[in-house]
N, C-alpha and C positions, 0 to 999 in steps of 0.2 A: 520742611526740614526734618520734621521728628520723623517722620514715616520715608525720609529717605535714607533716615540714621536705624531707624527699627530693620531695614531692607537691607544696607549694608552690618550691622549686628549679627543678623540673623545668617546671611551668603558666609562671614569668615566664623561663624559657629557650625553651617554646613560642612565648610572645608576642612575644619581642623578637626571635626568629630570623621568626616570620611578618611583622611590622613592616618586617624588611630586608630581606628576601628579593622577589627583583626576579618584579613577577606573570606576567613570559614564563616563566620559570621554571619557576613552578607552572603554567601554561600547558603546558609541556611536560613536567610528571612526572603531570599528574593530567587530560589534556584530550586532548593532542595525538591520543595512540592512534584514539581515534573519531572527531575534530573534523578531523584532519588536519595535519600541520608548521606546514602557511601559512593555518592558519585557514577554508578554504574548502571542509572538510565531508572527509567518509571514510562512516563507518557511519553518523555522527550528521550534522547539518545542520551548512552553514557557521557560523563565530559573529565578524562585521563587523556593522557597523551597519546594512546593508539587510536582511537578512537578521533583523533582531532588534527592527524598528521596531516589534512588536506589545508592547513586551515592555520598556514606558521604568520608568526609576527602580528602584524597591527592585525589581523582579521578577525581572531577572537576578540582583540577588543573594540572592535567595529560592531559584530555582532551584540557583544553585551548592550552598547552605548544606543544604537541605533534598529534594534531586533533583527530578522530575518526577513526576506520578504517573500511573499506565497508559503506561510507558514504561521502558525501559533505561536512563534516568538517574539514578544516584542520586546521594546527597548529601555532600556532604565536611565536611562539620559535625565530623567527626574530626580531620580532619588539616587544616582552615587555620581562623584565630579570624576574628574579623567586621571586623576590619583586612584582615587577607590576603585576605577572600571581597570585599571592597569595592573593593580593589583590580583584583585578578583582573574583577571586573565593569565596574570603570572602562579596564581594559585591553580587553575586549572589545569595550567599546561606541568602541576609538580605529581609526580608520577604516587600511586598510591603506593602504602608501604606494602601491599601484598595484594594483587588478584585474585582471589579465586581462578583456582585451576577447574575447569567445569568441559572434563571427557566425560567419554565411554560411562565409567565409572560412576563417577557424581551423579551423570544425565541419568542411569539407572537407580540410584540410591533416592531419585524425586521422586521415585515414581509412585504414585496410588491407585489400585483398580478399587473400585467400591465393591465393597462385600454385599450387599442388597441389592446392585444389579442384575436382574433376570431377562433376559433376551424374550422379547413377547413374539408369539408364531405369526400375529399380523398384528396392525397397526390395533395399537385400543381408542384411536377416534375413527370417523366413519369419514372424513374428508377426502379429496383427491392428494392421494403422496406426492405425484409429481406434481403441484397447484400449492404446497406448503411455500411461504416466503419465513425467512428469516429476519428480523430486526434488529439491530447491536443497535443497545440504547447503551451510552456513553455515559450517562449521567449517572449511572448508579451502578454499573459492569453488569449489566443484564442480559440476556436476547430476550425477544418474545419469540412464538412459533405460532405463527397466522394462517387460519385456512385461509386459502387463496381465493377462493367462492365468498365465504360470507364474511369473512373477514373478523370471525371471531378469533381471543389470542385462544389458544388450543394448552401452552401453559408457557411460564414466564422463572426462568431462572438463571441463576448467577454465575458466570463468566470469571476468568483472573482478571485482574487490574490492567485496564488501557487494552483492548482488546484493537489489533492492528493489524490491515493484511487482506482482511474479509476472509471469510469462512473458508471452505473448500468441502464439498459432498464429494461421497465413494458415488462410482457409477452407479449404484442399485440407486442411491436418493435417501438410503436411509440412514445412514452413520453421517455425522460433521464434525470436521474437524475444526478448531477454532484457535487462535493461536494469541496469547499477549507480548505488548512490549518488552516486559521483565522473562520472554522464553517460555512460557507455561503453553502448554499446547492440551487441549481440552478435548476428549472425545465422547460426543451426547448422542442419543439412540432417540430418534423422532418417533418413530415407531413406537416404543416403549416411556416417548417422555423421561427419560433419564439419565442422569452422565454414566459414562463405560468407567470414565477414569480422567489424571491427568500426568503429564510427564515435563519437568524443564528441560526443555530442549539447547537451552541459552542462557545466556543471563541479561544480555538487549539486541533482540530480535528485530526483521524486518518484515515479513513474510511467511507464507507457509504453498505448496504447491501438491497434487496429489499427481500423482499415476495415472498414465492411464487405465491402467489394468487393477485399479484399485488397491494395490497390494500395500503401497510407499506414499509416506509423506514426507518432503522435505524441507524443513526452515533454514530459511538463511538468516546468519548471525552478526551482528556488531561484532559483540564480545563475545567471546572469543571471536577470532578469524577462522570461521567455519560453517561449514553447510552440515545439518542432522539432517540424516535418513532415521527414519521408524519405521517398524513396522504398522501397518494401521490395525491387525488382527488385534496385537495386544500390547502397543504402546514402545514395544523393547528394542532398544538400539540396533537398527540393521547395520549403520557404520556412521565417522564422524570425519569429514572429508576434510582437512586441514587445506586453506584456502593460500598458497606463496603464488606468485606470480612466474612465471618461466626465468627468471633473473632471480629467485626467491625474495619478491618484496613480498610483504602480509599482506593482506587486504580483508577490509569488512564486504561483504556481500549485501549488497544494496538490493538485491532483490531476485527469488527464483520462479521461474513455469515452468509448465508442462509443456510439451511439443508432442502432441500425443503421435501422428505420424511417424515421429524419427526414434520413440518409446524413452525421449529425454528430457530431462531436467537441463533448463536454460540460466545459467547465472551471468545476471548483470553485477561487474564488479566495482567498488565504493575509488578505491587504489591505486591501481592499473592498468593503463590501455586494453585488459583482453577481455573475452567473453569465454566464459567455461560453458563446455557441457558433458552432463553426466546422465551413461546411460543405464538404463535399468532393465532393457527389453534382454531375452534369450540370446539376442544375434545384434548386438552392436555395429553397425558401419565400421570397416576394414579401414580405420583410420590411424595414423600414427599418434597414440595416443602423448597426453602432453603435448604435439605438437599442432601445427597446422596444415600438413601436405597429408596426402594420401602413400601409404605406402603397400606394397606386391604382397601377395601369398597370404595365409591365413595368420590369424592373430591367435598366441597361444596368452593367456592373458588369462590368469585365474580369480583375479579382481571383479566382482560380481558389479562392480561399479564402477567404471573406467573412463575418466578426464580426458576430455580433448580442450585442448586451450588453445582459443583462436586470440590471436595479438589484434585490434583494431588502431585504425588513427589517432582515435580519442577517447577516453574515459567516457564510457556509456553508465549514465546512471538509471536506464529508462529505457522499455522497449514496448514495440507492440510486432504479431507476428501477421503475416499476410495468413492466407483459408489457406496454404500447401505447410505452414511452416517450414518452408524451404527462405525465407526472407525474413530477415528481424532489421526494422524499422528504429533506430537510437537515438538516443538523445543524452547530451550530459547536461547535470544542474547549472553547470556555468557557462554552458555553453550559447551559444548562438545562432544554432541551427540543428540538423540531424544528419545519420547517414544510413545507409542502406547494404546490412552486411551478408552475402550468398553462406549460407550454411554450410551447402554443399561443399562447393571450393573454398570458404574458411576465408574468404574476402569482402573488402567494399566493393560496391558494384554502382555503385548512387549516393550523391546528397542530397540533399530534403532543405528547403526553403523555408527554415522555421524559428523565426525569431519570436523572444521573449518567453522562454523556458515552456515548451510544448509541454503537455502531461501525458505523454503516449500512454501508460497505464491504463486511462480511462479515454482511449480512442475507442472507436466503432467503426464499420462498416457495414456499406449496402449497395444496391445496385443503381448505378445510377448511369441511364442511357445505354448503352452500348460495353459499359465497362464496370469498373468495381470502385468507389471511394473509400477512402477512409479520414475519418474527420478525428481534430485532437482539439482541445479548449487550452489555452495558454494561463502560465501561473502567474506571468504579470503585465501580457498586454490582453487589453479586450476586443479579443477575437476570434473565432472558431477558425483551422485552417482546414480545408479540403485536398487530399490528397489522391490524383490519380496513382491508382495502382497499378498499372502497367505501364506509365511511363515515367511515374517519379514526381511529374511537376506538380504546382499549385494549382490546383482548378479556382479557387475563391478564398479570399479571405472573410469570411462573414463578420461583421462587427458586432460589439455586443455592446451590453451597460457597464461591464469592468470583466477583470479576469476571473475565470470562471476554473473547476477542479474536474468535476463528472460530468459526462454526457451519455446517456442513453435513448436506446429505439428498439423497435419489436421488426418481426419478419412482417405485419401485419397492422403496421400502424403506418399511414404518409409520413409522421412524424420526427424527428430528432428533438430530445431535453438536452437544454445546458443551463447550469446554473451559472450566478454571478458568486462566486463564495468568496470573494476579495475585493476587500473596497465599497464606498459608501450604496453602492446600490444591491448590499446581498443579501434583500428581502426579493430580487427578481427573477424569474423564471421564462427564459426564453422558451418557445415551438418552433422551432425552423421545417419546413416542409422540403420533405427529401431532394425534391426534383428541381425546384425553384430555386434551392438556397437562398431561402429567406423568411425573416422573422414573419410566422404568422400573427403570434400572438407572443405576450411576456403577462406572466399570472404573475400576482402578488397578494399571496394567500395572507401573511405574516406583515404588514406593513414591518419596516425597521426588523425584524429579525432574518436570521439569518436563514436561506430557502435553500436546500440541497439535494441532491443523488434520487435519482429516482429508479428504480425497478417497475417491471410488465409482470403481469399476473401472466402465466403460460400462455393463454390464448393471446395475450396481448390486448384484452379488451379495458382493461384496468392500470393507471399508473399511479404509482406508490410513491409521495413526495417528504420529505424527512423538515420537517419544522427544527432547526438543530441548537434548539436552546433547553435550558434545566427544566423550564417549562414550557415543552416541546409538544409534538405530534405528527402522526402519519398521517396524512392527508389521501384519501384514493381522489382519485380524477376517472373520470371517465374519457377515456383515450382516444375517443370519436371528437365528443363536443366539445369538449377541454373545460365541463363542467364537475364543479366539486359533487361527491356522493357521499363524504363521510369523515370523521376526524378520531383519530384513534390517540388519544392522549398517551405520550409514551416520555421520558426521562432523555432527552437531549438525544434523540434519536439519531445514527450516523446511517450506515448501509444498511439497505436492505437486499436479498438473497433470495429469488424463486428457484426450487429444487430446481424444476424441467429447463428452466434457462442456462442455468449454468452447468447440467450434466451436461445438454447439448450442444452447446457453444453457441447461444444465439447468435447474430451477426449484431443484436442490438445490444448486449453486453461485453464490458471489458473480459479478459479471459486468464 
């Protein structure tokens, strides 16, 4: 009886202290860390009501209560009762008493180029430039810069806060641009070991995409509702594309690429059924711009950067593009499958068989038989789905040990990696063999920690495995025997970045 009397004491002292206790509060003991002091994002996304407009009535307070799932949110179902979590949600959704306004203006007023920056006439280490991998260690906002040969760091510095997106190299290999949560967009000279500079592009960001032509970066933005163009020369606003929807809804931009063929930046939007694209090449496609049809005669268009807005079925939060970028492959967070929209004609052309929140992001492609696959790892069922690309269907669903985020492969490896990054088995590491699809092997370098993202040294003779805890490390494997060669202790290491992989568009890298 006493200890059933201590049990209830203690529940209606829970209740009554969540009841009074003011939701800024809890705001700040149980949110702030990742959301940011002022509400306007850090690790995690802003939480204002622009930012949260997909997301009405009971759903924020689902999320608080119960976390997200295929994400780093969990749930506080512990420590506040359904008072406290109602509150905390009616807190979120109260508009701040002022935004920052963050144009043109602002974005230039962030700006810093380092004054001791010297441009070196060649590299001052002696490694292969194109064989340099990049590291974002998370755990302390770092990269490393690793020869890709011997796998020494070459030198190791410091990043903005939550570095998110994965890098992006100019086509020479020698500039990266690197982009945080909080909008800071970083530019470091490998060559010379040094940052150029940085600029906030945002103030809660998603991404970053380069040019083909190297000229342009673009970030797409939470907050504001907008995509930056920079210049990559010297950081300076080339324009700040204000994101409404053809009906003028807003929209956050959930995420931008490159379409190097078509010389466009491809935005998947957060908002709105459509897909924007923005060109940046001399001679844009004779499209009606803002809309979706093609229209006669030459386009007099003094806009150096000119919006076509294709309308889709469904909110696409998520793309991967086929080897023409004539085809983008979608998928939204809530949805239930994917579709298949023609660039060209500004249409769907195909659905996609894909349940349990596909990662297109982190699909791949290679050859397989007679034609081309592409595989994605789903955010909450465990299992790899294979996609023919010329006719849309499912060739296999391969099963795994839980849901998995990254999968990578080389031109040069039988191989396919997927990790298990959700769920009680994401100390594992599947090999699936291209031809067979199926697991050859599953390493578990890390018992109980969490095993992730893996990158090919250029030749592909080497894969780079991310140990993703504070006391972490890179793992090299050797990409024949699927034998360990080496552990590179590194601070919660997330992606890793081979120049030559991702100037070139491996077939075994996301893009």
């Amino acid at each position: 009886m006493k200890r059933a009397g201590s049990a209830i004491s203690l529940g209606l002292f829970f209740v009554a202290n969540s009841a009074m206790a003011d939701p800024s509060a809890h705001y700040t003991e149980f949110c702030a860390d990742c959301h940011g002091a002022n509400r306007l994002g850090g690790v995690g996304p802003a939480l204002i009501p622009q930012t949260l407009k997909r997301m009405r009535g009971p759903k924020v307070e689902a999320v608080i209560r119960d976390g997200r799932v295929a994400t780093q949110m969990p749930g506080f179902s512990e420590n506040l009762d359904d008072v406290a979590v109602a509150e905390l949600a009616n807190y979120l959704k109260t508009p701040l008493a002022q935004v920052p306004a963050w144009g043109e203006a602002e974005i230039m007023a962030s700006r810093t180029l380092d004054a001791d920056y010297v441009a070196a006439d060649a590299p001052v280490w002696s490694s292969d430039p194109m064989n340099i991998t990049l590291a974002v260690e998370t755990g302390d906002h770092h990269v490393s810069v690793l020869d890709g040969d011997t796998f020494e760091v070459l030198d190791r510095f410091a990043t903005p806060f939550a570095v998110h997106g994965g890098p992006k190299f100019d086509p020479t290999g020698r500039y990266v641009f690197i982009m945080s949560r909080d909008g800071w967009v970083q530019k470091y000279d490998i060559w010379s070991l040094k940052q150029v500079g940085r600029i906030r592009a945002g103030l809660n960001s998603r991404n970053i995409a380069m040019s083909s032509d190297g000229k342009w970066v673009a970030i797409a933005n939470y907050l504001p509702n907008t995509l930056t163009i920079l210049s990559t020369d010297d950081l300076s606003v080339a324009k700040v594309v204000e994101i409404k929807g053809k009906k003028g809804i807003p929209s956050r931009v959930s995420a931008v690429y490159q379409a190097p063929p078509r010389e466009s930046f491809v935005l998947a939007l957060k908002d709105v059924p459509e897909i924007w694209e923005v060109f940046y090449g001399k001679n844009p496609p004779q499209f009606g711009f803002a809309h979706d049809y093609r229209i006669e005669g030459p386009i007099k268009n003094p806009d150096p950067f000119p919006v076509r807005k294709i309308t889709t079925p469904d909110y696409l939060d998520d793309f991967f593009f086929d080897q023409t970028y004539e085809y983008v492959m979608g998928a939204s967070r809530d949805g239930k499958g994917g579709q298949v929209i023609d660039l060209v004609i500004g249409h769907k052309i195909a659905d996609l068989d894909l349940p349990g929140m596909p990662h297109l992001g982190s699909g791949i492609t290679w050859k397989y038989g007679d034609s081309t696959v592409m595989a994605t790892p789903h955010l909450t069922d465990g299992v790899v789905s294979v996609i023919d690309m010329k006719t849309w269907e499912t060739v296999k669903r391969i099963e795994t040990e839980g849901p998995g985020f990254f999968m990578r492969s080389h031109e040069k490896t039988p191989y396919v990696w997927v990790d298990v990054f959700f769920g009680p088995n994401k100390d594992a590491m599947h090999v699936i063999d291209k031809q067979s699809l199926e697991i050859v092997k599953t390493l578990r370098p890390a018992p109980g920690k969490t095993v992730a993202h893996v990158e090919f040294t250029r030749d592909g003779s080497y894969a780079l495995v991310s140990i993703w805890e504070e006391d972490g490390a890179v793992i090299i494997y050797d990409a024949t025997t699927l034998q360990e060669v080496r552990r590179l202790p590194m601070r919660k290491p997330s992606g890793k970045y081979n120049v030559w992989n991702k100037i070139t568009f491996s077939e075994g890298t996301s893009h």
